[in-house]
mmCIF file of the N, C-alpha and C atoms, coordinates in Angstrom:
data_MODEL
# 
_entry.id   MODEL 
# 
loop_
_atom_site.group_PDB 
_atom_site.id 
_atom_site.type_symbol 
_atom_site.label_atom_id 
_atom_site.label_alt_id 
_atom_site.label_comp_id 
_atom_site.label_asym_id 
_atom_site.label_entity_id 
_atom_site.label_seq_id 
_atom_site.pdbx_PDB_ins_code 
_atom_site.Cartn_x 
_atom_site.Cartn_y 
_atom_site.Cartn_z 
_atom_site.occupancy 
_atom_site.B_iso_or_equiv 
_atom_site.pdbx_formal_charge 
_atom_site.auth_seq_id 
_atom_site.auth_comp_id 
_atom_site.auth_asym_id 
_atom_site.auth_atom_id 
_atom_site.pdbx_PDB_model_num 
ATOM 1   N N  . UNK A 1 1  ? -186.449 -58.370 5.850   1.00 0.00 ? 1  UNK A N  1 
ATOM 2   C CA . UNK A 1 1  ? -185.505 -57.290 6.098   1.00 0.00 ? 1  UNK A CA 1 
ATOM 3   C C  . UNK A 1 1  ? -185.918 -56.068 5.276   1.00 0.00 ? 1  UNK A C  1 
ATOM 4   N N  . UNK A 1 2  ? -185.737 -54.810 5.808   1.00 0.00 ? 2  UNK A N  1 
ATOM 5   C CA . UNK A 1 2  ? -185.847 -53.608 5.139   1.00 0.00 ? 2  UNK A CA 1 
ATOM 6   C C  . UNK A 1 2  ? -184.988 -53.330 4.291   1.00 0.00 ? 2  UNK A C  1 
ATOM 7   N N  . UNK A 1 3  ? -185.752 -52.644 3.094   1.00 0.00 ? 3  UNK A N  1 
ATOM 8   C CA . UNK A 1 3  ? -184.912 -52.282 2.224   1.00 0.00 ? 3  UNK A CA 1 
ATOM 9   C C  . UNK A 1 3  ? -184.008 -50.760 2.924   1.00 0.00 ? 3  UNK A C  1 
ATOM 10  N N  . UNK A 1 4  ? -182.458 -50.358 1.965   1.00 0.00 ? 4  UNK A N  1 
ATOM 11  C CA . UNK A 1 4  ? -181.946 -49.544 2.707   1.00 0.00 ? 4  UNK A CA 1 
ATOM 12  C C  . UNK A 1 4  ? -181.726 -48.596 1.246   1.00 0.00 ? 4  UNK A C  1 
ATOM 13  N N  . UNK A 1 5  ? -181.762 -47.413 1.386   1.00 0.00 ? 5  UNK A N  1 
ATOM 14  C CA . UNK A 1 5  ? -181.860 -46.841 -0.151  1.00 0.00 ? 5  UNK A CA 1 
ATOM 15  C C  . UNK A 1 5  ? -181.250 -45.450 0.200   1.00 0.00 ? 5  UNK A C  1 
ATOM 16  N N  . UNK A 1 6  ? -180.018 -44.946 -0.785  1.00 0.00 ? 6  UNK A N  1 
ATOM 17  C CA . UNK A 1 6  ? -179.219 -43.914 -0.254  1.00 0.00 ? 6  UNK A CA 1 
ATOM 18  C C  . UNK A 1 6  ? -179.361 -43.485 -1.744  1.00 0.00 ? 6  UNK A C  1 
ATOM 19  N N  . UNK A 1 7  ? -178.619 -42.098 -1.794  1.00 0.00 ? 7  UNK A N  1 
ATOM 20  C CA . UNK A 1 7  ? -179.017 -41.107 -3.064  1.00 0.00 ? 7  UNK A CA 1 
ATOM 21  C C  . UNK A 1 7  ? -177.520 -40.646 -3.416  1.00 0.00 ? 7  UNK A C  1 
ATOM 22  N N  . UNK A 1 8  ? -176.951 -40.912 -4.788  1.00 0.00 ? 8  UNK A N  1 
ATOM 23  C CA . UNK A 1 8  ? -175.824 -41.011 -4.878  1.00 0.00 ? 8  UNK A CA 1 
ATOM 24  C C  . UNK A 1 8  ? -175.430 -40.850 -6.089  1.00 0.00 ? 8  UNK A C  1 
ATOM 25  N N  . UNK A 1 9  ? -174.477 -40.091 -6.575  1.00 0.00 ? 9  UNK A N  1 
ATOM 26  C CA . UNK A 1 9  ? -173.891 -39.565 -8.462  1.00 0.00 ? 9  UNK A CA 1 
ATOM 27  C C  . UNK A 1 9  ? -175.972 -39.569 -9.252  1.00 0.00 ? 9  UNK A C  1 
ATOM 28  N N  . UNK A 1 10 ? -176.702 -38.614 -8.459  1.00 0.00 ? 10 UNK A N  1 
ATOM 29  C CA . UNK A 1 10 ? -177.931 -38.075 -9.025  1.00 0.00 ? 10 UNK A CA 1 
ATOM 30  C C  . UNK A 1 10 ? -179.176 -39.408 -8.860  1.00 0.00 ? 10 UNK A C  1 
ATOM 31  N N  . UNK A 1 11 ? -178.474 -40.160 -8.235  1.00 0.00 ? 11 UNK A N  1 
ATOM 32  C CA . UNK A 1 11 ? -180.135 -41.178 -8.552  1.00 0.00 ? 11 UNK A CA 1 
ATOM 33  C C  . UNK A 1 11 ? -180.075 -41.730 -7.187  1.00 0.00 ? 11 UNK A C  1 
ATOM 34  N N  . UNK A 1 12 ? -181.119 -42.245 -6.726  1.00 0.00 ? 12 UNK A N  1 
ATOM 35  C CA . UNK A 1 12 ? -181.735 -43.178 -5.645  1.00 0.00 ? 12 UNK A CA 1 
ATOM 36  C C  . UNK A 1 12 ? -181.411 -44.434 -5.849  1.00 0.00 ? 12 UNK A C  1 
ATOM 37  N N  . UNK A 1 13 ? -180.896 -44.990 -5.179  1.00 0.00 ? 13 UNK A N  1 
ATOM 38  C CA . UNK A 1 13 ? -180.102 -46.638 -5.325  1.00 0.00 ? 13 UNK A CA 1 
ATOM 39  C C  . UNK A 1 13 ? -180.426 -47.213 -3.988  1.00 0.00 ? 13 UNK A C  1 
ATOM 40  N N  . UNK A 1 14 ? -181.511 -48.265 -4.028  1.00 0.00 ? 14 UNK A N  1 
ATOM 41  C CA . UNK A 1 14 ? -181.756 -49.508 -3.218  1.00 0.00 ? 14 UNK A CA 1 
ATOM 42  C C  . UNK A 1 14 ? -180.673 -50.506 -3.153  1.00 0.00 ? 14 UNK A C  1 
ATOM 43  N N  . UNK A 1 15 ? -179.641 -50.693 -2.064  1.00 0.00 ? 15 UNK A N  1 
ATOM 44  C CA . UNK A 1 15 ? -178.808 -51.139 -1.435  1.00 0.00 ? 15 UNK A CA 1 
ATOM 45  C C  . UNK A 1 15 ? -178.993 -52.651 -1.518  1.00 0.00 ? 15 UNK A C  1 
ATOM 46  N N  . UNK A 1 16 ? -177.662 -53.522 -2.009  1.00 0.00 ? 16 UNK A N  1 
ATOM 47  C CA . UNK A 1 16 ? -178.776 -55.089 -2.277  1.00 0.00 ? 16 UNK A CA 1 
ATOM 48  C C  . UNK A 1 16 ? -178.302 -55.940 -0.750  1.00 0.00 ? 16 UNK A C  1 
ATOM 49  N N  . UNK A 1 17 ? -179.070 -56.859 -0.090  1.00 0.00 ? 17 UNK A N  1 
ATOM 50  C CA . UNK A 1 17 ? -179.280 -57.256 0.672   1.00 0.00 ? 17 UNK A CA 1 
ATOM 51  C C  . UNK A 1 17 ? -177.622 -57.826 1.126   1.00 0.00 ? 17 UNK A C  1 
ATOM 52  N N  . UNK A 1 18 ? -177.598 -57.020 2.514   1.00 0.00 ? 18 UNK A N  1 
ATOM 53  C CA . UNK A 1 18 ? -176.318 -57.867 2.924   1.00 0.00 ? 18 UNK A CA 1 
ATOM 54  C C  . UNK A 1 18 ? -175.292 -56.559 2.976   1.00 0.00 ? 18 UNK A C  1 
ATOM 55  N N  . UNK A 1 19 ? -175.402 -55.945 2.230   1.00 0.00 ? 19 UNK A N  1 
ATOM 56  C CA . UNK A 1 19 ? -174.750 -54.416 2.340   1.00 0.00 ? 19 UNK A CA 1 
ATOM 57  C C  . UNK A 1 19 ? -174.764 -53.620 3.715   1.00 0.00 ? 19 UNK A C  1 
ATOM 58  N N  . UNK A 1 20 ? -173.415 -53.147 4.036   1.00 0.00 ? 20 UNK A N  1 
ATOM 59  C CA . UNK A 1 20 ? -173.564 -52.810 5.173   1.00 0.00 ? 20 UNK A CA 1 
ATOM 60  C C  . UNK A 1 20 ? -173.628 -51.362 5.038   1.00 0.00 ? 20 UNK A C  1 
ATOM 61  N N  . UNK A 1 21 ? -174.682 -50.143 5.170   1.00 0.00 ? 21 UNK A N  1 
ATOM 62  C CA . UNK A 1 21 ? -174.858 -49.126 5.460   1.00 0.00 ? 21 UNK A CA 1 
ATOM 63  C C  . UNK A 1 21 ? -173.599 -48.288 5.665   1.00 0.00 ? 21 UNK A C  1 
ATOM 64  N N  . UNK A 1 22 ? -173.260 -48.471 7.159   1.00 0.00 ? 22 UNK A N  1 
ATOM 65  C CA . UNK A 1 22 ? -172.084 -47.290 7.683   1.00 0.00 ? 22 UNK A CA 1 
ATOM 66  C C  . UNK A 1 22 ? -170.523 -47.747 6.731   1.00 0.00 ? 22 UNK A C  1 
ATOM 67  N N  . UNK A 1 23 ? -170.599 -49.096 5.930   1.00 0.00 ? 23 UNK A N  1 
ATOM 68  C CA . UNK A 1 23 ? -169.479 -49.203 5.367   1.00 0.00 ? 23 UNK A CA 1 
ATOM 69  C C  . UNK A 1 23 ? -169.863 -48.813 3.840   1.00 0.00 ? 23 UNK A C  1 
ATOM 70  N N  . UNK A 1 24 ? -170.702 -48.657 3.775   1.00 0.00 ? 24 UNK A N  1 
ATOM 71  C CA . UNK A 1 24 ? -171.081 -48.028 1.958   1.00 0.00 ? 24 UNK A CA 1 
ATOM 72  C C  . UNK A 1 24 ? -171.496 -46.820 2.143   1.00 0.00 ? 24 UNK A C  1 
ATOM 73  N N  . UNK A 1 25 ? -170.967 -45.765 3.654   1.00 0.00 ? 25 UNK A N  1 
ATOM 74  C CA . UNK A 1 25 ? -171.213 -44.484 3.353   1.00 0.00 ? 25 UNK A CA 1 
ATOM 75  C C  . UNK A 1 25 ? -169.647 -44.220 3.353   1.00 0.00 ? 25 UNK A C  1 
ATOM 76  N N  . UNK A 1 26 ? -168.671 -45.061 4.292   1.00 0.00 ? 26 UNK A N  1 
ATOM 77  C CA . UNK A 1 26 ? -167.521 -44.771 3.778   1.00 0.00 ? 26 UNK A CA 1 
ATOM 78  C C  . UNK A 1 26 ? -166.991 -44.601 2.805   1.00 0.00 ? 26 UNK A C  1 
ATOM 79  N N  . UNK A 1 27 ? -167.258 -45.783 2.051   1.00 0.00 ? 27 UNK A N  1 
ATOM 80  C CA . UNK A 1 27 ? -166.794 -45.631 0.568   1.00 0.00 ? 27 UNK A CA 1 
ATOM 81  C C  . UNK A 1 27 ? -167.251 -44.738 -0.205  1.00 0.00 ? 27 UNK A C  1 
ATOM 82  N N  . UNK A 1 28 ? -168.424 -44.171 0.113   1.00 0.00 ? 28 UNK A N  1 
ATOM 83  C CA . UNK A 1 28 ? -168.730 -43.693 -0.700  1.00 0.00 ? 28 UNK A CA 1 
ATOM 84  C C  . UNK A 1 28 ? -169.229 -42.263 0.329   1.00 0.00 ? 28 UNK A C  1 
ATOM 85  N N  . UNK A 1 29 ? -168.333 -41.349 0.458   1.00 0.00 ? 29 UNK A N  1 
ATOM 86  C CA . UNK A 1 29 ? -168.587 -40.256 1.763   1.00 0.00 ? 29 UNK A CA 1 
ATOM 87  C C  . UNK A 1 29 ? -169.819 -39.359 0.705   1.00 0.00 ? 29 UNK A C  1 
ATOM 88  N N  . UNK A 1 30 ? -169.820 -39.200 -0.570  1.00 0.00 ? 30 UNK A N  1 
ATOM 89  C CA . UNK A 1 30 ? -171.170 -38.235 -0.885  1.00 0.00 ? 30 UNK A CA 1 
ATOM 90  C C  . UNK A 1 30 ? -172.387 -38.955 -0.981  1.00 0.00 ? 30 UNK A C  1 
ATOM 91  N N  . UNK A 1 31 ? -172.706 -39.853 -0.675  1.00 0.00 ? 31 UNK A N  1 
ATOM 92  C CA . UNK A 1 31 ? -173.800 -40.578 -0.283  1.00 0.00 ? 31 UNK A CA 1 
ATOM 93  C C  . UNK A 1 31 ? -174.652 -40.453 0.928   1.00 0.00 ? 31 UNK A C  1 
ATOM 94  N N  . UNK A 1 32 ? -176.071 -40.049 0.537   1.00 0.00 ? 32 UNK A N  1 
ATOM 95  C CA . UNK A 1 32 ? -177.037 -39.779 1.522   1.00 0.00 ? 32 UNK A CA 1 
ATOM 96  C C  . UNK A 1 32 ? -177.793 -40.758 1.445   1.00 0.00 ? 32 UNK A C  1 
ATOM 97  N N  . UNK A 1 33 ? -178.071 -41.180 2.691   1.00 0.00 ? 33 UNK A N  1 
ATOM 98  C CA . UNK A 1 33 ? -178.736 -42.322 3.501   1.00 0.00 ? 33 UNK A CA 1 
ATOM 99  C C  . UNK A 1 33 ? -180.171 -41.242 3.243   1.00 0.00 ? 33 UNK A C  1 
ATOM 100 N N  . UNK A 1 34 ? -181.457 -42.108 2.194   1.00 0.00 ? 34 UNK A N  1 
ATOM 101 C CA . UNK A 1 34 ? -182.777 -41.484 2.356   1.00 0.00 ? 34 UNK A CA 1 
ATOM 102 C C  . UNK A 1 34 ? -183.716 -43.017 2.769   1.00 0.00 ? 34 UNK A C  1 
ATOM 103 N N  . UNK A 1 35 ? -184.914 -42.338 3.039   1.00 0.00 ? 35 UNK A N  1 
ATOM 104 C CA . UNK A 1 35 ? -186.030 -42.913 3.400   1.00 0.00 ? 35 UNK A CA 1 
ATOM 105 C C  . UNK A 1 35 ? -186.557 -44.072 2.092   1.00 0.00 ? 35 UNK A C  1 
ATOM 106 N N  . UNK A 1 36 ? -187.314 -44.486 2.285   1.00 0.00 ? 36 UNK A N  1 
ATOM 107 C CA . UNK A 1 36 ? -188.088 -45.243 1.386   1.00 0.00 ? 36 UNK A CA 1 
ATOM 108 C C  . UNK A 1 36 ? -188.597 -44.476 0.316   1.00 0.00 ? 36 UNK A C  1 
ATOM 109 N N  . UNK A 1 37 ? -188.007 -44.235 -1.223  1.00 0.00 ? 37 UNK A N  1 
ATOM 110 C CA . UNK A 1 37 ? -189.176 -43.401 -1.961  1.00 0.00 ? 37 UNK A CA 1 
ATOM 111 C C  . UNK A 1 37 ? -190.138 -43.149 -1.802  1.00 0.00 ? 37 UNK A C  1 
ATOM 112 N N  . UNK A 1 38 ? -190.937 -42.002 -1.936  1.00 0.00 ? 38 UNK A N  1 
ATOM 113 C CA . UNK A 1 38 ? -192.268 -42.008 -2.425  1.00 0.00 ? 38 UNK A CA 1 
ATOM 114 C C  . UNK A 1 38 ? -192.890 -42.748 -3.787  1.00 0.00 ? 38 UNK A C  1 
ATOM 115 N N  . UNK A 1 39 ? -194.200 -42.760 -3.413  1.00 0.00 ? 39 UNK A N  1 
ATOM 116 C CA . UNK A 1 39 ? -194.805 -43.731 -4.739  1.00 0.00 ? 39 UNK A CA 1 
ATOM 117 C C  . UNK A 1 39 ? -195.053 -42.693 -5.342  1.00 0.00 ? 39 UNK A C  1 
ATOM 118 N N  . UNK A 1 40 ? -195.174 -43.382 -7.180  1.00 0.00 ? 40 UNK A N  1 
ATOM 119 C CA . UNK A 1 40 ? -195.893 -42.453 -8.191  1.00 0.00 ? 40 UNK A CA 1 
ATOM 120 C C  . UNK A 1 40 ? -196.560 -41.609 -7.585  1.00 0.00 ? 40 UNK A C  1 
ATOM 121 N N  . UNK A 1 41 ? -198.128 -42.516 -7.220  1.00 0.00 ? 41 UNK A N  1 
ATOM 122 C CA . UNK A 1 41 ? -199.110 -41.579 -6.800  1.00 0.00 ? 41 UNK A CA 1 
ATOM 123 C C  . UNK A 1 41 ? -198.831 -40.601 -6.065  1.00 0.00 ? 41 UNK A C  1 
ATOM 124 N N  . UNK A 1 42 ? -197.659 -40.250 -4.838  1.00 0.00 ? 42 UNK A N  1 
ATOM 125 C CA . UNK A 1 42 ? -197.790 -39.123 -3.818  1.00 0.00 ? 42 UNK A CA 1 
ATOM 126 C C  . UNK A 1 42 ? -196.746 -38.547 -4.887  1.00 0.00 ? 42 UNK A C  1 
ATOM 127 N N  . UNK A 1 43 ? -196.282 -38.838 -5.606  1.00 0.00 ? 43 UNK A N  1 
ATOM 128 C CA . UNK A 1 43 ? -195.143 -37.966 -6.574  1.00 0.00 ? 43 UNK A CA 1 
ATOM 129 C C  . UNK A 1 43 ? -196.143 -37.113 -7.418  1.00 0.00 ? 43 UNK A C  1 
ATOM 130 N N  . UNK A 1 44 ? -197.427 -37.613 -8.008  1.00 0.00 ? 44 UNK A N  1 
ATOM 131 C CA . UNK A 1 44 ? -198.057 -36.829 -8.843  1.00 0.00 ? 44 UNK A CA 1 
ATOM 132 C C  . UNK A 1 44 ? -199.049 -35.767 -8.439  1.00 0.00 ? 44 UNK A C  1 
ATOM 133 N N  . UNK A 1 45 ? -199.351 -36.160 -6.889  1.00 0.00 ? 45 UNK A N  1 
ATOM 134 C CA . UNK A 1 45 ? -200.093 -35.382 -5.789  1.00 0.00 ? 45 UNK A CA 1 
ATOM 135 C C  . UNK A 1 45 ? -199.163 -33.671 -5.608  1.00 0.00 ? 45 UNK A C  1 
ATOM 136 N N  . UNK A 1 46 ? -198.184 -34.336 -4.685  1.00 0.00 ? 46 UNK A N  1 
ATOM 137 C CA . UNK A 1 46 ? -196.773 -33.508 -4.824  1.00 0.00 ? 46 UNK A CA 1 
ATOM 138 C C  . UNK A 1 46 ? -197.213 -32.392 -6.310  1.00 0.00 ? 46 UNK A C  1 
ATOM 139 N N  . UNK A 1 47 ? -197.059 -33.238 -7.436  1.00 0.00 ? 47 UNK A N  1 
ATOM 140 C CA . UNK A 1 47 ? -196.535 -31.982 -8.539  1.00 0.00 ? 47 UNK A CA 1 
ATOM 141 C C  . UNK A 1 47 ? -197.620 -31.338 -8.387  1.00 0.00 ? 47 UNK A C  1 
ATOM 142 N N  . UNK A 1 48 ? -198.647 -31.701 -8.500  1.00 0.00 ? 48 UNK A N  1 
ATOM 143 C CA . UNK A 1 48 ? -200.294 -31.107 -8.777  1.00 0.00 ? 48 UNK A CA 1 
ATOM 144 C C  . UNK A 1 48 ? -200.598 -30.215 -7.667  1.00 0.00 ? 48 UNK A C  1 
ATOM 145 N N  . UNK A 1 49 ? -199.389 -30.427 -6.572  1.00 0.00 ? 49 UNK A N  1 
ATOM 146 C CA . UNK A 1 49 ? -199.907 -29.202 -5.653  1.00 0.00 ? 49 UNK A CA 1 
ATOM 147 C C  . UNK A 1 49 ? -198.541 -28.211 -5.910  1.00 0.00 ? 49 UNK A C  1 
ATOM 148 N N  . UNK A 1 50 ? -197.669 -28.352 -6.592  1.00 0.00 ? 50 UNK A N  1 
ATOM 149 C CA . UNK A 1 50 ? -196.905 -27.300 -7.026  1.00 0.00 ? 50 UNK A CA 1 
ATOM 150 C C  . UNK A 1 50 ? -195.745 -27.256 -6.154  1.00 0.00 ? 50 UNK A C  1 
ATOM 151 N N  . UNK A 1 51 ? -195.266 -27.940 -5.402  1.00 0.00 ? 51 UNK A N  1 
ATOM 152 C CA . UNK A 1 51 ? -194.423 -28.113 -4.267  1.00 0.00 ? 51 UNK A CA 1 
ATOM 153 C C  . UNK A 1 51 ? -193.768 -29.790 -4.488  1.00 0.00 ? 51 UNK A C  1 
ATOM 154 N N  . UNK A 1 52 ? -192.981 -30.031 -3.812  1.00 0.00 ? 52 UNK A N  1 
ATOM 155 C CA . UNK A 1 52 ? -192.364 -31.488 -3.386  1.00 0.00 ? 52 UNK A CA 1 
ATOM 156 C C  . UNK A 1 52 ? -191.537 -31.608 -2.311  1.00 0.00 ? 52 UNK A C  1 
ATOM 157 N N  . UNK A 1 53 ? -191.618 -32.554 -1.590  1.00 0.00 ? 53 UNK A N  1 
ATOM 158 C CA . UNK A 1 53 ? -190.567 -33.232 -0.921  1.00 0.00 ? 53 UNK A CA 1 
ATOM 159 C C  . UNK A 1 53 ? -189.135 -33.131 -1.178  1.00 0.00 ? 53 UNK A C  1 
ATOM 160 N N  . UNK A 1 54 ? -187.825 -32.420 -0.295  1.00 0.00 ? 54 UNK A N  1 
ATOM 161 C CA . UNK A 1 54 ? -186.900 -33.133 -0.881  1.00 0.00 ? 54 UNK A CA 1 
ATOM 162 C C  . UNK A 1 54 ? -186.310 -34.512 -0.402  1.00 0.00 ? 54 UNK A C  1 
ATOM 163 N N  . UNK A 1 55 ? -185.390 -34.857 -0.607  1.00 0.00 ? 55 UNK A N  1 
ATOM 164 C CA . UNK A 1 55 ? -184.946 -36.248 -0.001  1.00 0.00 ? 55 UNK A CA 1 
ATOM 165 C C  . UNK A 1 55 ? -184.389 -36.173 1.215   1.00 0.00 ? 55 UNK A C  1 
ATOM 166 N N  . UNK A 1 56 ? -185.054 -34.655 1.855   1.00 0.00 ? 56 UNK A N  1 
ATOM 167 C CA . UNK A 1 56 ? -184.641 -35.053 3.486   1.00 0.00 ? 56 UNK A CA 1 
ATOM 168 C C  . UNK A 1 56 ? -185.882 -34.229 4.453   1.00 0.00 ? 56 UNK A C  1 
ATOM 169 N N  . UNK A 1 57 ? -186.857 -33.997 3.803   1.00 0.00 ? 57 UNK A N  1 
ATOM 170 C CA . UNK A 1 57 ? -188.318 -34.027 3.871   1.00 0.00 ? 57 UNK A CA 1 
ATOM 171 C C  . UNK A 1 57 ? -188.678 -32.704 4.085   1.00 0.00 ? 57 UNK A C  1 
ATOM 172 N N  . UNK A 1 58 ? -187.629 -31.572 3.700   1.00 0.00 ? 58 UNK A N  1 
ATOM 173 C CA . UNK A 1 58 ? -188.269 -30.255 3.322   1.00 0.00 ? 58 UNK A CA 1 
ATOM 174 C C  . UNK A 1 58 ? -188.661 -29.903 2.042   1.00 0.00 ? 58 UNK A C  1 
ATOM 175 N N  . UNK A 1 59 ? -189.741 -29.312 2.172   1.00 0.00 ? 59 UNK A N  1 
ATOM 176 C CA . UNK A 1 59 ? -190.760 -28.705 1.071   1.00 0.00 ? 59 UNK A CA 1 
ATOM 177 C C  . UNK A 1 59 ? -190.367 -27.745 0.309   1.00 0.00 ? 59 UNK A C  1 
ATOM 178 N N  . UNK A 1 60 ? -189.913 -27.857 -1.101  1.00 0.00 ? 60 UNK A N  1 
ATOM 179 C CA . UNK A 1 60 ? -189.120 -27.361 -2.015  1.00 0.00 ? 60 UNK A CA 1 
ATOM 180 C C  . UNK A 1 60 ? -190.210 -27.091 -3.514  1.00 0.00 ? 60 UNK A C  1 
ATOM 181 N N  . UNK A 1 61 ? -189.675 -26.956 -4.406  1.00 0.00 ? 61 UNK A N  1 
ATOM 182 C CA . UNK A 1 61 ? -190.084 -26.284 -5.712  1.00 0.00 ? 61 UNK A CA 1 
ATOM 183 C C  . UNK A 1 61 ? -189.755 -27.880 -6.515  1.00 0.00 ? 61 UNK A C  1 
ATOM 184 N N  . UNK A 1 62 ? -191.033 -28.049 -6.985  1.00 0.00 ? 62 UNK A N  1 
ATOM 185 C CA . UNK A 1 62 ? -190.981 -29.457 -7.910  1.00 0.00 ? 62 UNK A CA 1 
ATOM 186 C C  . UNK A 1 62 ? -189.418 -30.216 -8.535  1.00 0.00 ? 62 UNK A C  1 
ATOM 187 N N  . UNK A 1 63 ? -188.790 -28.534 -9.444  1.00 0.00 ? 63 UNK A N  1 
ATOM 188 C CA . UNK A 1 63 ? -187.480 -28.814 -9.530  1.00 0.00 ? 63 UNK A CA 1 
ATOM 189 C C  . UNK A 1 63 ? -186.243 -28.189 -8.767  1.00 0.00 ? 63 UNK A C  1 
ATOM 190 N N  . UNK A 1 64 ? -186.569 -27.540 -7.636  1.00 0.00 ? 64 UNK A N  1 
ATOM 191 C CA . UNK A 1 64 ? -185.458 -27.670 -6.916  1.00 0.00 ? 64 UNK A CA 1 
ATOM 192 C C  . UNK A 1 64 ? -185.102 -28.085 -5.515  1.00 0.00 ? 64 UNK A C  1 
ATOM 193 N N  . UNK A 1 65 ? -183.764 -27.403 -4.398  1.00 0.00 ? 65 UNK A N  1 
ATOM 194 C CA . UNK A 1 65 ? -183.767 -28.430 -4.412  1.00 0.00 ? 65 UNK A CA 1 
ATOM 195 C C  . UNK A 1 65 ? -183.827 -27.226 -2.734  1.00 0.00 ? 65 UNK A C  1 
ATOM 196 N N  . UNK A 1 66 ? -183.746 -28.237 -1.397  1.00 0.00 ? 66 UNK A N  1 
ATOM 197 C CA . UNK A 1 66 ? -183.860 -27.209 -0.439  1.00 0.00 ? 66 UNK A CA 1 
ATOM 198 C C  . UNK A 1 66 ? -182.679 -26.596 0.342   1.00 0.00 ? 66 UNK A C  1 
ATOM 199 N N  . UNK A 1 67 ? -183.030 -25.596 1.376   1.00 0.00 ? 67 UNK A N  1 
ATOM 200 C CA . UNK A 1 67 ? -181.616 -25.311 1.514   1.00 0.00 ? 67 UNK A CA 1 
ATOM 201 C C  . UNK A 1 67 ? -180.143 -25.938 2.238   1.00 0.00 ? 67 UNK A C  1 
ATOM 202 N N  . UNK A 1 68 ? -180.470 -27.233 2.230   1.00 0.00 ? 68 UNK A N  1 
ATOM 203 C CA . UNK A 1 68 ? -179.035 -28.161 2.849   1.00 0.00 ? 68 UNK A CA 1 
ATOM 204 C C  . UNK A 1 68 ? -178.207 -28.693 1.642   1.00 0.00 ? 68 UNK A C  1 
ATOM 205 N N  . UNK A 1 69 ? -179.052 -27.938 0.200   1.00 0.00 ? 69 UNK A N  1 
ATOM 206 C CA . UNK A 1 69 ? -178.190 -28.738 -0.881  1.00 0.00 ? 69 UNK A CA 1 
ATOM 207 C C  . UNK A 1 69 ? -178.579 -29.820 -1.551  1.00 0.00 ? 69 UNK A C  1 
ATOM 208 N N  . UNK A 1 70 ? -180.418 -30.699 -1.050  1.00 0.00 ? 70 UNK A N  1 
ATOM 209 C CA . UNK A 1 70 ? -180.733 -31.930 -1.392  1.00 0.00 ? 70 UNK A CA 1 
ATOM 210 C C  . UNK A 1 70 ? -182.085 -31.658 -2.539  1.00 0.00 ? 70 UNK A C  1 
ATOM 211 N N  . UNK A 1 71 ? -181.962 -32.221 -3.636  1.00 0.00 ? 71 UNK A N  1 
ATOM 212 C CA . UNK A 1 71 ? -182.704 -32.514 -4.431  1.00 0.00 ? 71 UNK A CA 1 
ATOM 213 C C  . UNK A 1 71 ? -184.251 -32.542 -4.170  1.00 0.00 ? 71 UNK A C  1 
ATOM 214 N N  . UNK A 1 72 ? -185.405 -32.242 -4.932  1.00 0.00 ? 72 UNK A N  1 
ATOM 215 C CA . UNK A 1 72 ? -186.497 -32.578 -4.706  1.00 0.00 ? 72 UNK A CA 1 
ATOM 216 C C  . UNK A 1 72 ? -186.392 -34.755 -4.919  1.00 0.00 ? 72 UNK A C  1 
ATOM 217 N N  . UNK A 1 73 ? -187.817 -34.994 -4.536  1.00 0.00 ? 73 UNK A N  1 
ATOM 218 C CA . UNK A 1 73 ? -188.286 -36.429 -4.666  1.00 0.00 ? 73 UNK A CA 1 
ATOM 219 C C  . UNK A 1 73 ? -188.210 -36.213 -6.539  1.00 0.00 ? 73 UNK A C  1 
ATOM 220 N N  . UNK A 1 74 ? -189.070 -35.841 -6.970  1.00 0.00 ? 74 UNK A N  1 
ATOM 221 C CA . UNK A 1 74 ? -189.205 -35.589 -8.180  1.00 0.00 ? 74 UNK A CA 1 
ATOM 222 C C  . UNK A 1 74 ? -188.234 -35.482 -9.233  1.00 0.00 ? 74 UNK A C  1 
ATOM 223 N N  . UNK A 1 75 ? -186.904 -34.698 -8.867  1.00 0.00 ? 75 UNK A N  1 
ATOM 224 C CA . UNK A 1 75 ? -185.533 -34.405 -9.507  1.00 0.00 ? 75 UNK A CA 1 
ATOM 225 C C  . UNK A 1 75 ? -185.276 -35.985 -9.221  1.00 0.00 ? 75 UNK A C  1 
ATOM 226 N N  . UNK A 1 76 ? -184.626 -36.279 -7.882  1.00 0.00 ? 76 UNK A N  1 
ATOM 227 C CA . UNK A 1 76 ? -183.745 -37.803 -7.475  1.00 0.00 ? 76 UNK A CA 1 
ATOM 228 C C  . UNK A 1 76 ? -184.317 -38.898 -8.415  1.00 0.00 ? 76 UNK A C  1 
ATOM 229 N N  . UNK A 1 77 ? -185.857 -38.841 -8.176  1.00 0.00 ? 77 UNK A N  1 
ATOM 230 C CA . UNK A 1 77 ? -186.467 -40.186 -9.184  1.00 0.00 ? 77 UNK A CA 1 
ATOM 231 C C  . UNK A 1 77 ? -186.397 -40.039 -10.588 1.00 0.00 ? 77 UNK A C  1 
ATOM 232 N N  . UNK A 1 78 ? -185.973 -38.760 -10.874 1.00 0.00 ? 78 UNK A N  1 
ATOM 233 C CA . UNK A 1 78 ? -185.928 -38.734 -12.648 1.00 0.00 ? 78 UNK A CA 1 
ATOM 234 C C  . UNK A 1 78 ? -186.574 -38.253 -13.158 1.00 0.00 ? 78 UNK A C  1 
ATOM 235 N N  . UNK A 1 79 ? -188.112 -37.874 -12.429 1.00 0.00 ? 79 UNK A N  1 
ATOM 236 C CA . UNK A 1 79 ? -189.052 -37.621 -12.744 1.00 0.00 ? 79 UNK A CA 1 
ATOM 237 C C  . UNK A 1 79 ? -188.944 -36.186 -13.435 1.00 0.00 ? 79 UNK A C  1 
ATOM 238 N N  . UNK A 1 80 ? -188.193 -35.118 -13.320 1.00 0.00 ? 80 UNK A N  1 
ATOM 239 C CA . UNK A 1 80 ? -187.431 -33.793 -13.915 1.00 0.00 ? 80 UNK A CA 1 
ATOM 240 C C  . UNK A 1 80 ? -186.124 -33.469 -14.501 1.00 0.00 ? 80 UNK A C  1 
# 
């Protein structure tokens, strides 16, 4: 089974098995449903080119965030 990983009170949280998605966005309505992290390596690629990912895959400023309001990859993982 796939992992399911939503972004929530500032951090990225992998969902533990058995969790139901559309009922843990209820509860929790500021919770964004993201993709699979990026790895280190494309995180350090990312900084070294001066740009990042945010957590809904527009291209933002290492530390900020783009314009729907969502964090870079880099900010969410801690990494800033």
């Amino acid at each position: 089974m796939l992992s399911t990983y939503v972004y929530r009170a500032g951090r990225v949280r992998r969902l533990k098995e058995g969790v139901d998605i559309n009922q843990y966005l209820i509860d929790y309505p500021e919770a964004i449903k993201v993709c699979k992290p990026p790895t280190e390596t494309t995180l350090e690629k990312w900084n070294d080119r001066g740009g990042c990912k945010a957590i809904d895959g527009c291209w933002v400023e290492p530390d900020g965030t783009c314009p729907h309001g969502h964090p870079s990859w880099l900010m969410a993982m801690g990494w800033i």
